[in-house]
DRENTORKOL-3810 file (N, C-alpha, C; in nm, 4 decimals):
REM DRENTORKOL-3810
@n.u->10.6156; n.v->13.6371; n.w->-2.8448; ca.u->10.7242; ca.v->13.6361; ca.w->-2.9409; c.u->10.8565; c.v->13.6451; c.w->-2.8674
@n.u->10.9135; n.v->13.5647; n.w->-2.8759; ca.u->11.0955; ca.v->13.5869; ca.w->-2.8013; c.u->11.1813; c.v->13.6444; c.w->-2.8983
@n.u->11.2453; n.v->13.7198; n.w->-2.8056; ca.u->11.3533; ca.v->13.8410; ca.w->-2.8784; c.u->11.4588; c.v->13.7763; c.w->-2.9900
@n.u->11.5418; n.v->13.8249; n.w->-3.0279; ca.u->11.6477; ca.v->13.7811; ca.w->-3.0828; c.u->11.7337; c.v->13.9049; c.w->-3.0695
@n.u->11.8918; n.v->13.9230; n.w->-3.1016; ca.u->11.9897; ca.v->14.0067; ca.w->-3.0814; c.u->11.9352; c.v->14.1552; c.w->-3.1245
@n.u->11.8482; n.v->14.1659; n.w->-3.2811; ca.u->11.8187; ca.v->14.2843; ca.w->-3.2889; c.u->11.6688; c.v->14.3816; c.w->-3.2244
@n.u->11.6077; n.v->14.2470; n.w->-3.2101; ca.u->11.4897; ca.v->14.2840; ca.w->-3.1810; c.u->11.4930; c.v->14.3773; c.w->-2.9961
@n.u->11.5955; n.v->14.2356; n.w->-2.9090; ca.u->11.5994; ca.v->14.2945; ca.w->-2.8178; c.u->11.6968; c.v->14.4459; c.w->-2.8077
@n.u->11.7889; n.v->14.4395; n.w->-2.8945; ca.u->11.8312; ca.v->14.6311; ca.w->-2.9145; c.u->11.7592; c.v->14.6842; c.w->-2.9495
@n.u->11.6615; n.v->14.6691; n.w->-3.0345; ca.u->11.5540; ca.v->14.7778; ca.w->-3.0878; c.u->11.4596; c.v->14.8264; c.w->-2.9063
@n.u->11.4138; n.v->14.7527; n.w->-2.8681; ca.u->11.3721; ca.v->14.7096; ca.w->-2.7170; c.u->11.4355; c.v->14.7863; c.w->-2.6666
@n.u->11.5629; n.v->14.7798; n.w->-2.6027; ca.u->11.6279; ca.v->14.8256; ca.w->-2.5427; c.u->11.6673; c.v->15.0160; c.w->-2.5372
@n.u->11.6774; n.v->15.0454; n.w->-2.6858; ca.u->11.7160; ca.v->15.1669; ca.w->-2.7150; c.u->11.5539; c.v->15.2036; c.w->-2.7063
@n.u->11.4127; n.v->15.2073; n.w->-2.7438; ca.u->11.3267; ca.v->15.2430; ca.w->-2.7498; c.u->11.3052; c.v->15.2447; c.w->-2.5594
@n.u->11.3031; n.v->15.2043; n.w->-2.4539; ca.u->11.3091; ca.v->15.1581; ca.w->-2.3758; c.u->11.3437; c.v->15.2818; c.w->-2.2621
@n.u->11.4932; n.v->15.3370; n.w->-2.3271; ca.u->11.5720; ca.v->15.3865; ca.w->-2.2576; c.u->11.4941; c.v->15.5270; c.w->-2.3298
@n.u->11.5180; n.v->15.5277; n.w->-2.4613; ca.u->11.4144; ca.v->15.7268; ca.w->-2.5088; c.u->11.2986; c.v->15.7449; c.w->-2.4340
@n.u->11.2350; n.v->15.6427; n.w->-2.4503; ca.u->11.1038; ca.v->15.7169; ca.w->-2.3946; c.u->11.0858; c.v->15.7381; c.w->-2.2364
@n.u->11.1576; n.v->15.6029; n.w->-2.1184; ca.u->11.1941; ca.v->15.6563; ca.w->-2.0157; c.u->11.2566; c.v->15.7769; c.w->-1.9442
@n.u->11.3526; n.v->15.8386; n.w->-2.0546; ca.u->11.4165; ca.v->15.9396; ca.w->-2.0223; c.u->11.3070; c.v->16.0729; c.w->-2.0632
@n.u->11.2431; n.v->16.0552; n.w->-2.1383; ca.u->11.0971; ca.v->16.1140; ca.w->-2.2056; c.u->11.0115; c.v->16.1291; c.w->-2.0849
@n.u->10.9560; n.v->15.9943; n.w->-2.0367; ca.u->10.8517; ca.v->15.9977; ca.w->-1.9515; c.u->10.9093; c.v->16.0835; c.w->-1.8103
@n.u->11.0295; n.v->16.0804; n.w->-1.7976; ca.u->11.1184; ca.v->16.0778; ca.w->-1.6487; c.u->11.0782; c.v->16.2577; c.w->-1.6349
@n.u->11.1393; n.v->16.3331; n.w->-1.7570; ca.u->11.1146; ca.v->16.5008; ca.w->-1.7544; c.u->10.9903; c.v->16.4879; c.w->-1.7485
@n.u->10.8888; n.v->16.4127; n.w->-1.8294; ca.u->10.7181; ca.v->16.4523; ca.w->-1.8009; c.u->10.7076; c.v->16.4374; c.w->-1.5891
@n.u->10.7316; n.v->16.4319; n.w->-1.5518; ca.u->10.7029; ca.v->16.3980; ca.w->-1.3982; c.u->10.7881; c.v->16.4199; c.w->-1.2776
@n.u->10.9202; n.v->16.5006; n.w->-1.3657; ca.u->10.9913; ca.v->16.5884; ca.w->-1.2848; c.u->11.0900; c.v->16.4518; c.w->-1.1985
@n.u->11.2035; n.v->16.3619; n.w->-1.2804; ca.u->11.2260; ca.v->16.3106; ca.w->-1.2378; c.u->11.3784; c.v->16.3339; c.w->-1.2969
@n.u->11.5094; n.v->16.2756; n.w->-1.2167; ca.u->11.6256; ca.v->16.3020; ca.w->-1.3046; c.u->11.7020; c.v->16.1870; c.w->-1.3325
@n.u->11.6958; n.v->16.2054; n.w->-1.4501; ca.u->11.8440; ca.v->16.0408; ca.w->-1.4709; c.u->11.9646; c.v->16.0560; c.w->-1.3797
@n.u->11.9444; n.v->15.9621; n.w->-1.3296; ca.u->12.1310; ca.v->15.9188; ca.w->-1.2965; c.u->12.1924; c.v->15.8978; c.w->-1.3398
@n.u->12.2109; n.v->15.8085; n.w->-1.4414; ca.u->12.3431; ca.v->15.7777; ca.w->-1.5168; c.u->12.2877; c.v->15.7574; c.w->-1.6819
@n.u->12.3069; n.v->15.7887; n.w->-1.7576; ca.u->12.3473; ca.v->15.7846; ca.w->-1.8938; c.u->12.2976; c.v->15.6584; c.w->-1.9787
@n.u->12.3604; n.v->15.5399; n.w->-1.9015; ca.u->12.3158; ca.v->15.3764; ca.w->-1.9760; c.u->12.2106; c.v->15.3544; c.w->-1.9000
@n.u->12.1520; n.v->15.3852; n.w->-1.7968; ca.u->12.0223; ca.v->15.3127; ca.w->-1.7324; c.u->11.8839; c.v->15.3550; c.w->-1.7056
@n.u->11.8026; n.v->15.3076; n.w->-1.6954; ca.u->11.7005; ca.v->15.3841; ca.w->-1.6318; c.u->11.6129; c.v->15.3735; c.w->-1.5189
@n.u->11.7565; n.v->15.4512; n.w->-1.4620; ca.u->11.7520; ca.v->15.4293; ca.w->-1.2955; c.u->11.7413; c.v->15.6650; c.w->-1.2923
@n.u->11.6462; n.v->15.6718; n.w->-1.1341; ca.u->11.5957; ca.v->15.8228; ca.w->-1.1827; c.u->11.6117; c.v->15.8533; c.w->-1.0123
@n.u->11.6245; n.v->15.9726; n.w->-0.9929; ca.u->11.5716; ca.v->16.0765; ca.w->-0.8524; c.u->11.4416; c.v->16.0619; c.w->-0.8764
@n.u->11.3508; n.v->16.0945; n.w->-0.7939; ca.u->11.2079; ca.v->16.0957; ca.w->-0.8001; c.u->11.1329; c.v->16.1474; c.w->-0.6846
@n.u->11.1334; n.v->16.2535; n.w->-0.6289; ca.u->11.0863; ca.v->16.2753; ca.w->-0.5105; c.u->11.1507; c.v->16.2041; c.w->-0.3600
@n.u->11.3080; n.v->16.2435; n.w->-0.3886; ca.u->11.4225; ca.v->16.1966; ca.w->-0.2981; c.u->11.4512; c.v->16.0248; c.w->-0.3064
@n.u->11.3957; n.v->15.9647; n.w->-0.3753; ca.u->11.3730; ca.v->15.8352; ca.w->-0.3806; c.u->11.4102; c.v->15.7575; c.w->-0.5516
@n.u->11.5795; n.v->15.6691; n.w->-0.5155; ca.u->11.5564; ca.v->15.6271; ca.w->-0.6501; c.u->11.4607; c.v->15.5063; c.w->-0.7133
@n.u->11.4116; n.v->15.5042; n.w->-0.8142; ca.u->11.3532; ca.v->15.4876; ca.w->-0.8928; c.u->11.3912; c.v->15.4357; c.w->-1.0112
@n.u->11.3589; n.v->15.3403; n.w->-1.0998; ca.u->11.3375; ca.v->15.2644; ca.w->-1.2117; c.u->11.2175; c.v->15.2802; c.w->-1.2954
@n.u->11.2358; n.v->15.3180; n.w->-1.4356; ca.u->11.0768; ca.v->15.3283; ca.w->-1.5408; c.u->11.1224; c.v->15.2911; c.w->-1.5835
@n.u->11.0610; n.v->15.1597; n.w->-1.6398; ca.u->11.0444; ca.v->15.0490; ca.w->-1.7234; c.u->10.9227; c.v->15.0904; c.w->-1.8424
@n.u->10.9650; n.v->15.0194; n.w->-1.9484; ca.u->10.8460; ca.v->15.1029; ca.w->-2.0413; c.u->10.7887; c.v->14.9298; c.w->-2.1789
@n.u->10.6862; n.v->14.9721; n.w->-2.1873; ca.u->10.6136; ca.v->14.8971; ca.w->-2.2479; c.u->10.5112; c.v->14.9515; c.w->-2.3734
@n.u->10.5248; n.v->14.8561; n.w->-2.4934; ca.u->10.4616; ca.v->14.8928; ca.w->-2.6441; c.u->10.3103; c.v->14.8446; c.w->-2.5723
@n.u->10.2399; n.v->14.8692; n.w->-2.6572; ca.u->10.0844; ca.v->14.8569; ca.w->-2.6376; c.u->10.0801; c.v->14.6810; c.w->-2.6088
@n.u->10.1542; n.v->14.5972; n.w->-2.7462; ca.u->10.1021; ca.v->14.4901; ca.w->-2.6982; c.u->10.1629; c.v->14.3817; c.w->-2.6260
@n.u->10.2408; n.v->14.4537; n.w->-2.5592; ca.u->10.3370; ca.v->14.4015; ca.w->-2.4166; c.u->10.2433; c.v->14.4129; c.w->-2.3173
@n.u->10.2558; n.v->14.3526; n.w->-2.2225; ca.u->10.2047; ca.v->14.3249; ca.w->-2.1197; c.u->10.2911; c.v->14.3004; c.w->-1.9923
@n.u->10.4028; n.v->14.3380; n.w->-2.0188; ca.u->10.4904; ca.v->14.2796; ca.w->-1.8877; c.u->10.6423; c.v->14.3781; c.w->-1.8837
@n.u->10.6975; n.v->14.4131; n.w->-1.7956; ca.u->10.8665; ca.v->14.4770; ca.w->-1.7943; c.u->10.9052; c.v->14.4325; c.w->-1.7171
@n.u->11.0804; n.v->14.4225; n.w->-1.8015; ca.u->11.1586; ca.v->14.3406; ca.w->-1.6986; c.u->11.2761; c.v->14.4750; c.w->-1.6235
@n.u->11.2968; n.v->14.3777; n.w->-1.5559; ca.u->11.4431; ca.v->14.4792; ca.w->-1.4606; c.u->11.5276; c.v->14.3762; c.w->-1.4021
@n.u->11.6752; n.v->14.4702; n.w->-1.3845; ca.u->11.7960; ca.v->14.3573; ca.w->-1.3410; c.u->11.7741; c.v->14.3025; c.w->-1.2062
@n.u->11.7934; n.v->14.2057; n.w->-1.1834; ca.u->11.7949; ca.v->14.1554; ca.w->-1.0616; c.u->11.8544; c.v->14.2640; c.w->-0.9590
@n.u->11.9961; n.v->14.2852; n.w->-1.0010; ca.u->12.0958; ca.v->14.3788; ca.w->-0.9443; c.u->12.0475; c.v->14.5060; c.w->-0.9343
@n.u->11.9448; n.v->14.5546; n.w->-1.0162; ca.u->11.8686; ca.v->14.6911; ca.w->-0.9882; c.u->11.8047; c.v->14.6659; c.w->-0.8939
@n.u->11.7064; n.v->14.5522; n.w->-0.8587; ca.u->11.6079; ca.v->14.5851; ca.w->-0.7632; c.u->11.6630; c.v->14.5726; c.w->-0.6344
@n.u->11.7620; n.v->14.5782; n.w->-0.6086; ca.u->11.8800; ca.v->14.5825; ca.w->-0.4949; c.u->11.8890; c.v->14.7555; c.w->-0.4555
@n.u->11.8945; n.v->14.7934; n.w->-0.6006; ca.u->11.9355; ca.v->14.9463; ca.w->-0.5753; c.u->11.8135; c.v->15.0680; c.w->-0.5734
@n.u->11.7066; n.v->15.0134; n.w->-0.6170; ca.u->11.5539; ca.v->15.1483; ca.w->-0.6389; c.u->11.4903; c.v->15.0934; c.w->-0.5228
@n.u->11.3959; n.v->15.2154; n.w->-0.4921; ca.u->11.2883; ca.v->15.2112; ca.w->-0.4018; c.u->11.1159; c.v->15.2138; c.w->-0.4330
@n.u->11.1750; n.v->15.1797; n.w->-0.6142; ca.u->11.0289; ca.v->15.1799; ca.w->-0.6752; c.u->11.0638; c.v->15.1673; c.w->-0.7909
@n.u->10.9501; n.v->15.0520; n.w->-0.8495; ca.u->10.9859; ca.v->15.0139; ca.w->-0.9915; c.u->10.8271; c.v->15.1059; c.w->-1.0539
@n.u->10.8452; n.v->15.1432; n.w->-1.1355; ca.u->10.7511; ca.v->15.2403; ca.w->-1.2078; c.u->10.7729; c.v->15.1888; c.w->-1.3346
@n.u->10.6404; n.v->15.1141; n.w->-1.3863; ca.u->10.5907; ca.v->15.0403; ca.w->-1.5297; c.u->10.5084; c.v->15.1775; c.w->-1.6043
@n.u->10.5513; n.v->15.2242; n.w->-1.7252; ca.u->10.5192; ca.v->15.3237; ca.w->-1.8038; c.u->10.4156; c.v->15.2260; c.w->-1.9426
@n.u->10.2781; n.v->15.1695; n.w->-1.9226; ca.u->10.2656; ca.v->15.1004; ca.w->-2.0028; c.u->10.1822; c.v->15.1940; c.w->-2.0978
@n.u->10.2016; n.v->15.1570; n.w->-2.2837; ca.u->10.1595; ca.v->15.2425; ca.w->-2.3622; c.u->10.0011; c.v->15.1992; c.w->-2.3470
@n.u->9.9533; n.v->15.3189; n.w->-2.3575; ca.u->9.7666; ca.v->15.3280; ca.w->-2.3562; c.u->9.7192; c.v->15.3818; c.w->-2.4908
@n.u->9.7448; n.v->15.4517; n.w->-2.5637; ca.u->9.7774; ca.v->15.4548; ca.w->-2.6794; c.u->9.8752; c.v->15.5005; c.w->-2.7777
@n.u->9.8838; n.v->15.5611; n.w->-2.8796; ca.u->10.0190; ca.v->15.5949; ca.w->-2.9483; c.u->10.1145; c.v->15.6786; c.w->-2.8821
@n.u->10.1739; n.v->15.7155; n.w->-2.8284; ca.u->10.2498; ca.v->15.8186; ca.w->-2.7283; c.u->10.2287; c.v->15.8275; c.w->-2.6196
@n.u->10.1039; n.v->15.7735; n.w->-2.5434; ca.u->10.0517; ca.v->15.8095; ca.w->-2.4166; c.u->10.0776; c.v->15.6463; c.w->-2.3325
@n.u->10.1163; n.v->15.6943; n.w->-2.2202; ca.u->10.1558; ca.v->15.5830; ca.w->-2.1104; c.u->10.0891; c.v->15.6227; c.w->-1.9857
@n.u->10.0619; n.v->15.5104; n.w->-1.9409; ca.u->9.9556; ca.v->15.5307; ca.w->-1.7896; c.u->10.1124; c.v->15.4783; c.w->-1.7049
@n.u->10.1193; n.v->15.5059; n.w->-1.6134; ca.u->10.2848; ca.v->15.4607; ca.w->-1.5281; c.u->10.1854; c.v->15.4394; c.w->-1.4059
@n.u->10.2304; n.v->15.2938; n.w->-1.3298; ca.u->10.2052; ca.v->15.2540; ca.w->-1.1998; c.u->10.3170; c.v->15.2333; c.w->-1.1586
@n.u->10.3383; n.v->15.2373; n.w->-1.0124; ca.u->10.4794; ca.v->15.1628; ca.w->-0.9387; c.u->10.4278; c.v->15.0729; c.w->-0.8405
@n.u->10.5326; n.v->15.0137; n.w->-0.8245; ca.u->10.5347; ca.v->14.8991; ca.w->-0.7347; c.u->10.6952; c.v->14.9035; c.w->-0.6378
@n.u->10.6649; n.v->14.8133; n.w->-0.5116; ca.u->10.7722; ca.v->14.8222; ca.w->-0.4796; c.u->10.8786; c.v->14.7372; c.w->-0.5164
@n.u->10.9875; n.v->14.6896; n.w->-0.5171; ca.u->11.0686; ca.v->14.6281; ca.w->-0.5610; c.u->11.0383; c.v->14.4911; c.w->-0.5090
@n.u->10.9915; n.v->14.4595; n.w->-0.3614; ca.u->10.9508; ca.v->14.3447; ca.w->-0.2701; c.u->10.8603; c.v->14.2568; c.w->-0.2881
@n.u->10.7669; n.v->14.3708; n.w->-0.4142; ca.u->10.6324; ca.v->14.3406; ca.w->-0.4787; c.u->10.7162; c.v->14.2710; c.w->-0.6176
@n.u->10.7318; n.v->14.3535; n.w->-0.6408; ca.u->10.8032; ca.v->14.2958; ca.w->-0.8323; c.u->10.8897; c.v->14.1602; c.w->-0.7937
@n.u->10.9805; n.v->14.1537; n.w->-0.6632; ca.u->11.0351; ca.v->14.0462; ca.w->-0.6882; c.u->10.9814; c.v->13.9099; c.w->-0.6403
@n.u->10.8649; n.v->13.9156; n.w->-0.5216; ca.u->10.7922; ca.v->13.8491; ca.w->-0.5035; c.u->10.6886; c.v->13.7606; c.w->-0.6132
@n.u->10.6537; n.v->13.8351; n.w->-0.6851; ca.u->10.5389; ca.v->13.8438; ca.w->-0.8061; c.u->10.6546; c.v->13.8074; c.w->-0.9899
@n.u->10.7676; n.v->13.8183; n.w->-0.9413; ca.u->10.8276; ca.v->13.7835; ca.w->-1.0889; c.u->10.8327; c.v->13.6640; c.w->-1.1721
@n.u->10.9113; n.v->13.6475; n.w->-1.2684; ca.u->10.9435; ca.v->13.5267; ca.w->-1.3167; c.u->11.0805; c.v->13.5345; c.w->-1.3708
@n.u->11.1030; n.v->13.4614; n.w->-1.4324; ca.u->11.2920; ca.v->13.4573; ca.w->-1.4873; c.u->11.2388; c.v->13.4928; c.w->-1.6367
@n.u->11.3221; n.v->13.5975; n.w->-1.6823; ca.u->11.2817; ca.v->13.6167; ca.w->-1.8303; c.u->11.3703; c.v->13.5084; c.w->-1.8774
@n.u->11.3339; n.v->13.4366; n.w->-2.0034; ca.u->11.3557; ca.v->13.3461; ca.w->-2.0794; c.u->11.5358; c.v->13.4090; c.w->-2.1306
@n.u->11.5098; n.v->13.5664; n.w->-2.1802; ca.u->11.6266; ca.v->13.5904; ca.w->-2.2308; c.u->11.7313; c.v->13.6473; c.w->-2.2316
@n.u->11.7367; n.v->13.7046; n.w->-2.0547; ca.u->11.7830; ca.v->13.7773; ca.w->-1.9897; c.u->11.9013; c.v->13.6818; c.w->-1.8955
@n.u->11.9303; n.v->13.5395; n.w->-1.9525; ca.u->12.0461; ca.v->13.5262; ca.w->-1.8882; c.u->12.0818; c.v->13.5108; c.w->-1.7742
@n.u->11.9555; n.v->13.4877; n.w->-1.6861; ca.u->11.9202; ca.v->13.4414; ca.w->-1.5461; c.u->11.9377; c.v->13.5915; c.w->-1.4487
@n.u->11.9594; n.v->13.6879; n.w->-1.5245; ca.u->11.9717; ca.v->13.8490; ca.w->-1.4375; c.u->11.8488; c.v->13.9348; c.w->-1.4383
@n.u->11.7661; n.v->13.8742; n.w->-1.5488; ca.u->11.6431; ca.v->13.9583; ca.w->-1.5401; c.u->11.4888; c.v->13.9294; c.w->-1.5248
@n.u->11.4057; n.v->13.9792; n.w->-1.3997; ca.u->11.2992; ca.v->13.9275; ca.w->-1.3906; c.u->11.1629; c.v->14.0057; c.w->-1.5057
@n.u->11.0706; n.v->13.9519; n.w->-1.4721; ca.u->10.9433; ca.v->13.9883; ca.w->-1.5705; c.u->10.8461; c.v->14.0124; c.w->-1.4690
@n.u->10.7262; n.v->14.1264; n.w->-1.4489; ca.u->10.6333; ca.v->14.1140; ca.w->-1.4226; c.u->10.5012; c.v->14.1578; c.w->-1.5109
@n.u->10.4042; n.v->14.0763; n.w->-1.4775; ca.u->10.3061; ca.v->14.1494; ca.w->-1.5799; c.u->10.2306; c.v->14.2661; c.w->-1.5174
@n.u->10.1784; n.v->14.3466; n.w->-1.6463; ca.u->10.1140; ca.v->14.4287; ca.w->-1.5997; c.u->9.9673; c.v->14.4308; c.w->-1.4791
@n.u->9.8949; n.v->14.3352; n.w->-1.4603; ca.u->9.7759; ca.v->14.3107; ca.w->-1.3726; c.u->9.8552; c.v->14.3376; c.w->-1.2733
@n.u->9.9772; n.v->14.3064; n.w->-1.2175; ca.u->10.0347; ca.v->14.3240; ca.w->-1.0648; c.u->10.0541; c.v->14.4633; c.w->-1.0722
@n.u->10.1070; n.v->14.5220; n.w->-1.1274; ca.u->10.1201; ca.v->14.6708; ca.w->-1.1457; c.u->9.9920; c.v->14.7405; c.w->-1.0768
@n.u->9.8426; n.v->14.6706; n.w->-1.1530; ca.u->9.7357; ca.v->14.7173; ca.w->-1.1768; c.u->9.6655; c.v->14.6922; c.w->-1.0119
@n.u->9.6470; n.v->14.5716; n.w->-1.0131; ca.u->9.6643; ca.v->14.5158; ca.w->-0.8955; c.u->9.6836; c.v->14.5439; c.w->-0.7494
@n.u->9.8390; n.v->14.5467; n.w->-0.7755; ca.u->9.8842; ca.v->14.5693; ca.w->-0.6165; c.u->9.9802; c.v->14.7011; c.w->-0.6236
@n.u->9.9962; n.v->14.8337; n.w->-0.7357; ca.u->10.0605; ca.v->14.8882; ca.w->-0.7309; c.u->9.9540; c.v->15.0407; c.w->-0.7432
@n.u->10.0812; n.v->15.1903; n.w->-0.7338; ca.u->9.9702; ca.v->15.2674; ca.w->-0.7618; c.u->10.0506; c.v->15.3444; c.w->-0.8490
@n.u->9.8647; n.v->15.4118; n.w->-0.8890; ca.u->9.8698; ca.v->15.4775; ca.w->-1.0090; c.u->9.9675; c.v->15.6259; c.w->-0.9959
@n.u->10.0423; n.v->15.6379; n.w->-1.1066; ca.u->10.1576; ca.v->15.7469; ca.w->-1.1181; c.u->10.0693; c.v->15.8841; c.w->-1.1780
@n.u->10.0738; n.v->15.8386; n.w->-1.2904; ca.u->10.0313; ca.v->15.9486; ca.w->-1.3718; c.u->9.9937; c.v->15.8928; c.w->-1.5611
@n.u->9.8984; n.v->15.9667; n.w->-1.6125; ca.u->9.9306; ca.v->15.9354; ca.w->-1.7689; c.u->9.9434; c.v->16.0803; c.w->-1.8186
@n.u->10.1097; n.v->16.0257; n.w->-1.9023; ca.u->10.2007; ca.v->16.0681; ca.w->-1.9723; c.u->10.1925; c.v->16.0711; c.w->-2.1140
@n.u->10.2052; n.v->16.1922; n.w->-2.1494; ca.u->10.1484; ca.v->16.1821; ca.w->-2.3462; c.u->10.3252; c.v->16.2112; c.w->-2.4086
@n.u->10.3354; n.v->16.1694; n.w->-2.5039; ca.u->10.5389; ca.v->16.2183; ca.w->-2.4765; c.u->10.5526; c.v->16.2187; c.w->-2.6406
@n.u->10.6438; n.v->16.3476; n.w->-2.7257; ca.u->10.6468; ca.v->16.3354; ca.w->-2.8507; c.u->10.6748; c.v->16.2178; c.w->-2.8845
@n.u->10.6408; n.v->16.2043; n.w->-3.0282; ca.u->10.6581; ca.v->16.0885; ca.w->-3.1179; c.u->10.8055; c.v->16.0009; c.w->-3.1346
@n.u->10.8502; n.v->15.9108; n.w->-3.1159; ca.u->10.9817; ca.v->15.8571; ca.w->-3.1411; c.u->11.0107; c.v->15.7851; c.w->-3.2784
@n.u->11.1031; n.v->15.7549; n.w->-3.3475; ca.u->11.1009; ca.v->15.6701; ca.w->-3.4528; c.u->11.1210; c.v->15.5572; c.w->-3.3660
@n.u->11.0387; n.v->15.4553; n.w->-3.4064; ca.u->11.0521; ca.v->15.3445; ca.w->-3.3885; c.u->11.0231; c.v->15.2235; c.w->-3.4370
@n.u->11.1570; n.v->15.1685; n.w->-3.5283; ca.u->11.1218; ca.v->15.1397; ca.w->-3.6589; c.u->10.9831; c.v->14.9441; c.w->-3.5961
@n.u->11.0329; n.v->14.9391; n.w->-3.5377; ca.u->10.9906; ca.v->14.8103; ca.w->-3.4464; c.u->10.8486; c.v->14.7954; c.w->-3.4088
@n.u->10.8099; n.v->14.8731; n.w->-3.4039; ca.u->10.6424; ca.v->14.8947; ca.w->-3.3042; c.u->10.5528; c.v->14.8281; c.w->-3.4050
END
């Protein structure tokens, strides 16, 4: 299904709660306010987050310049996320051009995560409204 203006804000704001959600489950700290870019065991970091029937997260081109690990938070069931990372060298090697991201944002699917990345942790995180899911 391709986004449209509200769908991808709904995306976006769901995206950013539960990252900042998953980030305290694992002892990690936001940096800045609009992104979800994190400290993580001296090392910054990106969590990207995914609905059950997603299969793929994107990130800015211009981010993967700046983290030392992209960390995919994919949902396993209602609240609960299994998180793998990868390195950025991996994600950008392995990407594609998202369709709607304006030539700034890549896509990877989850099998590379699965694949060639490792396992973080699974994360159970209160309930969010989310009128979208």
């Amino acid at each position: 299904m391709t986004q449209n203006r509200d769908t991808g804000a709904e995306a976006a704001r769901f995206g950013h709660e539960v990252a900042a959600l998953i980030g305290e489950k694992i002892g990690a700290k936001k940096l800045t306010r609009n992104s979800n870019e994190f400290e993580l065991n001296g090392k910054r970091v990106t969590i990207r987050t995914a609905h059950q029937a997603t299969d793929q997260v994107g990130v800015l081109y211009s981010m993967l310049q700046r983290v030392q690990a992209v960390i995919a938070a994919f949902e396993a069931a209602p609240n609960e996320f299994e998180l793998h990372s990868i390195t950025p060298e991996i994600f950008q090697t392995e990407m594609r051009d998202s369709n709607t991201g304006g030539g700034r944002v890549g896509l990877v699917r989850k099998k590379v995560f699965l694949e060639k990345g490792t396992f973080v942790a699974t994360v159970k995180i209160a309930p969010i409204a989310d009128a979208e899911k």
